[in-house]
Each structure stands twice: as C-alpha cells, then as structure tokens.
N, C-alpha and C positions, 0 to 999 in steps of 0.2 A: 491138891490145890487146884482153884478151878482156873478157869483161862481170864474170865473175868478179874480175878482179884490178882492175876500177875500184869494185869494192862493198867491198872491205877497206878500212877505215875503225876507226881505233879511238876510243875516245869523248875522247879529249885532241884525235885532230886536228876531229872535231866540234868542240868546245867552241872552237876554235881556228879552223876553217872558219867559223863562227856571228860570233865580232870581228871575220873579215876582213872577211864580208861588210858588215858595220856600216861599218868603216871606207874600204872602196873604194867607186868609184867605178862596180864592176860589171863590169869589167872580167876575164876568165878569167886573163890572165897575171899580174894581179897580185893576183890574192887565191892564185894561185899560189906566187909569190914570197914573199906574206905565211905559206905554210904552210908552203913550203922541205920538202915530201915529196912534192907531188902534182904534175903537168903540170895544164896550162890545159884539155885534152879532161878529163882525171877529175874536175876542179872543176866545170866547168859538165856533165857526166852527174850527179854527186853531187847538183847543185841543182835539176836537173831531176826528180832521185827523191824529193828535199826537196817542189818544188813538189805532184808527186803523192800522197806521202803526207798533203800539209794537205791539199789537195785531199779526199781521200777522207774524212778523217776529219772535215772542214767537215760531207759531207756523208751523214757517218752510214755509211759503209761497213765504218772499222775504226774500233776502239774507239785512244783516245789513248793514248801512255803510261801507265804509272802514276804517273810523276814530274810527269806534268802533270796531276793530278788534288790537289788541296787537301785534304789532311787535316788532322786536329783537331791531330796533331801536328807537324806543320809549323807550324798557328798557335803554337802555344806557345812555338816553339821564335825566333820572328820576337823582335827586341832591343825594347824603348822606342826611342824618336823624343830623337835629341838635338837638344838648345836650337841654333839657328844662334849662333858669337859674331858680334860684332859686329864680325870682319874680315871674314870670311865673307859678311854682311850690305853692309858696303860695295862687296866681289868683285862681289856682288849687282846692288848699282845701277850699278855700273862696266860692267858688261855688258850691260846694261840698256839702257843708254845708248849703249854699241856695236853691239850685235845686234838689241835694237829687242824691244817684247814679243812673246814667242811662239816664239821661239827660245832655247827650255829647251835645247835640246842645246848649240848652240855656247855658251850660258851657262853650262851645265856644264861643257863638256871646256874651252873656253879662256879664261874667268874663276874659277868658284867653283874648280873642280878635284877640292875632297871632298864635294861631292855629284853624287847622278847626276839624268839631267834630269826625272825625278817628283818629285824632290825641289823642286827648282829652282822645277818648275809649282807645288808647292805650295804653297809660301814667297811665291812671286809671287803666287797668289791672295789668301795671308791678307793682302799685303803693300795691295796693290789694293783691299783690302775696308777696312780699316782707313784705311787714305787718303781714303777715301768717305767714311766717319762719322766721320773727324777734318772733314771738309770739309760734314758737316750739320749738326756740333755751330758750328760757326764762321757760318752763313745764318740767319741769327734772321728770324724773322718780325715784321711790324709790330703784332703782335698779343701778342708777347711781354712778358712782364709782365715792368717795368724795376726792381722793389725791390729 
C-alpha cells in the first residue's frame, strides 16, 4: 500500500477515527472495525501522523489549526449551562456510588448519559463543596453564642 493511499482521509472518517479511539482499547483492528473504511496498517500510520503532528505543534514547529484556535465568535456562539434535574442529580450519586469519585467518564457514559464528563466533574465539584459547608454550618463551636 502506498503512503499516498493511507493519507486519504476525509474529515467524517477523522471525526470518526477521533471516537474510536476514545472508545477502544488501542487496538488497530478494532478502531478498524469501528471505522468499516480503513485496514488496521492505515489506522495505526494515520495515528502515527496524528502523534507527530501534536508533536510538532506542542513544540512550536507548525502553527495549530484554525479550528483549534478560540475565537470571540465561537465564545458567543457557546449555549447557557443547564440546570441539572433532579433525575439527572440522582444518575449522579448512582454513579457515584458505582464508579467511586473521579470517574467522570464512566459517570457519564454509564450513569448520567446526558452529560459529558466535564460536565459531570463539574456537578461533582459544586456537589463536594456544598456538602462541606452544609457540614461546617452543622460543627458549632463551644464558643457559639446559644440565643
């Protein structure tokens, strides 16, 4: 296979290269499988050209995309933050409780579901901090004044 025919790449099978890898194991055949266009040699060349283009661009070689550059209109264009309900909330401590703190991902993909796991982290921080100063309003000191 030449080098040429393992660089064709359209940006759906990118986008799609990019979840398998999330989702596998790392394995060539089956991020393969997950793409149903490519063999196991073009995925792992593919990723190899992935690692060196971070590579270079970590270090200052080639400039990044433009899509991975932050502009003012990309901020604007970002939704409000919705309220979690309070099923969501329970999914929450269900998971919690399964996967243990700090496992936003498997909290997300196999409890909450409609959040992803920044979400998840974040929920859990406010959740953590608010537990704390329910739990400092409740420690009174002996010096608290009893009127």
């Amino acid at each position: 296979m030449s080098t040429s025919d393992l660089s064709r790449w359209t940006w759906e099978e990118d986008k799609q290269f990019e979840d398998c890898i999330l989702d596998s194991v790392g394995r060539w055949e089956e991020i393969a499988a997950c793409l149903g266009t490519k063999s196991a040699a073009e995925v792992e060349h593919h990723y190899a050209l992935l690692l060196k283009d971070m590579e270079a661009m970590e270090a200052g070689e080639i400039e990044p995309p433009a899509y991975l550059k932050c502009s003012k209109s990309v901020k604007r264009k970002m939704s409000k933050a919705k309220p979690w309900t309070e099923d969501e909330h329970r999914l929450f401590l269900e998971g919690l409780k399964k996967y243990g703190k700090g496992d936003w991902k498997s909290i997300s993909r196999f409890a909450v579901g409609t959040r992803n796991p920044s979400q998840v982290a974040s929920h859990a921080q406010k959740h953590f901090k608010r537990q704390e100063e329910n739990e400092r309003k409740k420690r009174r000191s002996i010096f608290d004044s009893s009127n």
